[in-house]
Structure formats: C-alpha cells, structure tokens
N, C-alpha and C positions, 0 to 999 in steps of 0.2 A: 392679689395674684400677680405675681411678674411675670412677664412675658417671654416665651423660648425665645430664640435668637433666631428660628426659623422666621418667624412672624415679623421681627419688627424691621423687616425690609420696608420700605414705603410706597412699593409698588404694590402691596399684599394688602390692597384695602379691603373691610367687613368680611374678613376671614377670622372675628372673634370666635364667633362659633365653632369655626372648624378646630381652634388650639383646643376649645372647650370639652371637645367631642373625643380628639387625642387622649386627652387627660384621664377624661372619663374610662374610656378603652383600657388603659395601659393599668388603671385599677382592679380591671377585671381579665386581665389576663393571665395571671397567675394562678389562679383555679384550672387543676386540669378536668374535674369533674363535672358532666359526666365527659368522655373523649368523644371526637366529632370529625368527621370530614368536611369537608367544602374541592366539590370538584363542578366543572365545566362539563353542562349536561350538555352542550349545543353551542350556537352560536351567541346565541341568545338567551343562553339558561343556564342557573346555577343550582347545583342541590347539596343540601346541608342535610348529613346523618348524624344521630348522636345514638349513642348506643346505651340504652334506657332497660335492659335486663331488668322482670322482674314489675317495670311499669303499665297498668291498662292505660287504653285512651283517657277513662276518666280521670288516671291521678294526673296526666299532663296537659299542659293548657300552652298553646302558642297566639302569641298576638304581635300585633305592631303599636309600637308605642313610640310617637315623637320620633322619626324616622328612626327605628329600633327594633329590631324581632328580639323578642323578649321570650324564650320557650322555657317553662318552671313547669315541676316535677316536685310533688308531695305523696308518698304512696300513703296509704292507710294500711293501718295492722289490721289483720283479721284475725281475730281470733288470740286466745292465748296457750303460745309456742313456746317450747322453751328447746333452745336451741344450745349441741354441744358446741360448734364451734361457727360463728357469720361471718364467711367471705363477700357474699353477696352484700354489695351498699346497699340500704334502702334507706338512706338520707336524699333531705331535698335537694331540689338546685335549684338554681336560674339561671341561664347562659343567652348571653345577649350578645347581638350582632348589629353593627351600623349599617345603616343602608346608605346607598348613593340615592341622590336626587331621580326619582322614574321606576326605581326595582319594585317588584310586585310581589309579593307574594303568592301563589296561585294554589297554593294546595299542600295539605301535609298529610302522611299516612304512616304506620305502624303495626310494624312485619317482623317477626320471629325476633322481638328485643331490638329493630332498628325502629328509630323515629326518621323519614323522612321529609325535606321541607322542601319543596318545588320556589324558586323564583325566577320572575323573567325580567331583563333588564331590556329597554327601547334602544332602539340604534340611534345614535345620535346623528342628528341632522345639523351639517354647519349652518350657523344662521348670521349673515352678514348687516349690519344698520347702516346706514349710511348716517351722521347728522349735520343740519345744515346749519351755515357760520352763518349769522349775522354780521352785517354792518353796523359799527356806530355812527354814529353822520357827528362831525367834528361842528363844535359852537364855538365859534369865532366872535 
C-alpha cells in the first residue's frame, strides 16, 4: 500500500489506521443505495435515516462492527408474484458508517419506510498530562 501524502508528514504518528479507514470509506461511497440523511439531532446527537420502502424490521439488521455501524437489508419474497412492471428495489444492501472514538449508538426505529438510527457522541473534555524530564547524572 503506498501512502497518501496526507499521512507521511512526520508529525502524523500511528494514524495507519485512520489512512486505513479513509480507504475503506471512499470504496463504499459510491453506492447511493439505499439514500440516507445524517442530521444534527442536538448538541450532542446524531440521527441517520435511510429510506428502506417496502422493508420489515426483520429483513434489517443494524450493528456496530469494529468502530462501524453496519445497517444491511435482505427482504424475502413472499409469495409468488409476477409483476408487470418493478420500480420498487427489493435488492439488498449494506450501508456502513465510521464512528469517531466515544459515539453510541442508542437506538434505531422504523416508521412509514424510514429506518431511523439515534447516536449520541460525549463532549469532549480537554485533558492536559504533564511529563516529567529526568536527569541523567553525567559519569565522569
């Protein structure tokens, strides 16, 4: 893998992962299915819709994976239909999102073909270390 030119500043130590995590992202952004919001519930909250026509709770499944909300969508066929013309998708997906360090998940629901995903992110607290220099004692 070679490294973007973001990265190899030398000030950017153990931010492998984060180039890792980019990469990953920019592979899956080119799927617009299924379409999704992400808006600012609060101060402190974010809520992702994706708009899932046509899906029960049981054919979608959300989880966190590896700092990742991972929400996939399988409907099953009932029945045999024979249909003159399908606008309606009823193909699968997976639509994944990265999380920051702390975001939560708190709950997801499903309202008239919207999937809603509650997260709450912590406020961040400056946190200052001090560390202390040693001495070397000079051997003469």
């Amino acid at each position: 893998m070679t490294r973007s030119a973001v990265f190899n500043s030398p000030f950017l130590l153990g931010f492998d992962h984060l180039e890792r995590l980019l990469e990953r992202t920019a592979r899956s952004a080119g799927d617009g299915y299924p379409p999704y919001n992400i808006e600012q519930a609060g101060d402190d909250r974010l809520r992702i819709t994706l708009a899932v026509a046509g899906f029960a709770p049981e054919d979608l499944s959300v989880t966190v994976e590896d700092k990742q909300l991972v929400i996939r969508g399988k409907q099953s066929e009932t029945g045999a239909r024979e249909f003159l013309h399908r606008g309606i998708a009823a193909r699968q997906f997976q639509r994944s999102f990265v999380l920051a360090d702390g975001i939560e998940v708190t709950g997801a629901e499903l309202e008239i073909g919207l999937l809603t995903v509650e997260l709450t992110r912590p406020r961040a607290e400056a946190v200052v270390k001090k560390i202390a220099i040693k001495a070397k004692a000079n051997s003469a």
